[in-house]
C-alpha positions in Angstrom: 0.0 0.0 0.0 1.1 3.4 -0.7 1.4 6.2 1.2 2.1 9.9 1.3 4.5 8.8 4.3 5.8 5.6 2.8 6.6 7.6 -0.1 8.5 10.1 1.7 10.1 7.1 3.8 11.2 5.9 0.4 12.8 9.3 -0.9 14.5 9.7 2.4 15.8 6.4 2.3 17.3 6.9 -1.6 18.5 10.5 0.2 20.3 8.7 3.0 21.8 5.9 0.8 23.8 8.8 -1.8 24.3 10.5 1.3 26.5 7.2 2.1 28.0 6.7 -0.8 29.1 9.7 -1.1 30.9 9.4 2.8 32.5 6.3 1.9 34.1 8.1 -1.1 35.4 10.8 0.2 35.8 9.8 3.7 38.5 7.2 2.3 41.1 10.2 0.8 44.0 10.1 2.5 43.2 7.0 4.8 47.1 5.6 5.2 45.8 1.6 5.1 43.2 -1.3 4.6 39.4 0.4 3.1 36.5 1.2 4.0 33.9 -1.2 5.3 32.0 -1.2 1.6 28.1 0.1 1.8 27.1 -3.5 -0.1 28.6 -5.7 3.3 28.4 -2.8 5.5 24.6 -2.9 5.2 22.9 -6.5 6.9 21.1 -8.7 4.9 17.7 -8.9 6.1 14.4 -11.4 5.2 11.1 -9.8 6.6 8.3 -12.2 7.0 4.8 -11.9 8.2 3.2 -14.5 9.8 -0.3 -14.4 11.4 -0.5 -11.3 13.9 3.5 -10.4 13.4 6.2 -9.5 11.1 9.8 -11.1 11.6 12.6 -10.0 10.6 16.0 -11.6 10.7 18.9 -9.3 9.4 22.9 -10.9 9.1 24.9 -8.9 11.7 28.3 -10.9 12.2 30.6 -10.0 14.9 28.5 -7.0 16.6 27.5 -7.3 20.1 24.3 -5.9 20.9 25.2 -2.8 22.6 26.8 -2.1 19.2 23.4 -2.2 17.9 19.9 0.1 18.1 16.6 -0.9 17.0 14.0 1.6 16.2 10.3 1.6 15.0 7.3 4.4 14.6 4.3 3.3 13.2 5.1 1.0 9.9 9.1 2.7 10.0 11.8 0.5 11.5 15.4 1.4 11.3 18.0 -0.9 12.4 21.5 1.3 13.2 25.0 0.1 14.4 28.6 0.5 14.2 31.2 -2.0 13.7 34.3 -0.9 15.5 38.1 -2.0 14.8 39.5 -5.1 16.4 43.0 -3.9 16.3 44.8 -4.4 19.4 46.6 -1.2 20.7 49.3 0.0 19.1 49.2 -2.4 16.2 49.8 -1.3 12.8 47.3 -2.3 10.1 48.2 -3.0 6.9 44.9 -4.5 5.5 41.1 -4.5 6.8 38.5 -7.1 5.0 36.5 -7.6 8.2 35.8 -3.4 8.2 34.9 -0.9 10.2 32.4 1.7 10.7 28.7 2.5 10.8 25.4 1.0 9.3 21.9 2.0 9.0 19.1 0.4 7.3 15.7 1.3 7.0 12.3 -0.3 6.0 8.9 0.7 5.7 6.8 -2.3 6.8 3.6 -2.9 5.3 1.2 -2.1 8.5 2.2 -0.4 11.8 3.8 -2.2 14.2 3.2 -2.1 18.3 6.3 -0.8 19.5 5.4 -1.7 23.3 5.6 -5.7 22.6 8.1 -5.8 20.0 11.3 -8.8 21.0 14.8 -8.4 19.4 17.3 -11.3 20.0 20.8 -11.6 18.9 22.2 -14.8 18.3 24.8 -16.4 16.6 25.5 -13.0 14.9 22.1 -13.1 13.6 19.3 -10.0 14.7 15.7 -11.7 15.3 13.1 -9.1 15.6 9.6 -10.1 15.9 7.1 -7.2 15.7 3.1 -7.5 16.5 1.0 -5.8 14.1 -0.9 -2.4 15.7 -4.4 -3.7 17.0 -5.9 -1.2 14.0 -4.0 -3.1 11.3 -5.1 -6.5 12.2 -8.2 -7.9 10.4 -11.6 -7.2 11.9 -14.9 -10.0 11.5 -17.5 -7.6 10.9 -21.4 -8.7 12.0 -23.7 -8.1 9.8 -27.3 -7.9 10.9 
């Protein structure tokens, strides 16, 4: 279903991922080793399903703890934020970074709104499960008729 707001989630969304691109570019200049975590892994994989009263979603999150990571939903709009910070012991030189560094954000506009008050997020196995309950107003309603 379309939207004026899930329109404007979209544009923003488009917005924030140039915006990005356009960090990792020229945030790189100059840098004296290794790259830049790249947008394409820096970004988690996600699946969103929906399944009776809820919508799950599992995004790929490998090697963050979960105080590395925020989680946050208004209405149909979840964003799923972190930061992946360097490993490199103290005083150690680095010559080449694969695993990468730095910070994430992704965003979704689901398609109903979500209660916020009973939504779960578990980490496991660097995997992110999120399972979000549907907004009593977006959930089906048996109407009588007489």
């Amino acid at each position: 279903m379309f939207t004026r707001f899930g329109d404007i989630d979209r544009l923003f969304g488009t917005m924030n991922l140039l915006q990005r691109k356009l960090d990792n570019l020229y945030g790189a200049y100059g840098r004296p080793s290794g790259y830049k975590w790249e947008l394409e892994s820096a970004v988690p994989k996600t699946n969103l399903y929906e399944h009776g009263d809820n919508f799950e979603i599992k995004a790929e999150v490998p090697g963050l703890e979960k105080n590395n990571l925020n989680v946050k939903i208004q209405g149909n709009y979840l964003e799923i934020s972190g930061e992946r910070r360097s490993d490199a012991p103290e005083g150690y030189k680095t010559h080449k970074t694969e695993r990468g560094v730095g910070s994430f954000s992704r965003s979704f506009t689901l398609p109903a709104d979500v209660d916020s008050t009973k939504v779960k997020a578990t980490l496991k196995d660097g995997v992110l499960y999120l399972t979000l309950p549907k907004h009593e107003a977006a959930k089906p309603k048996k109407i009588s008729i007489n």
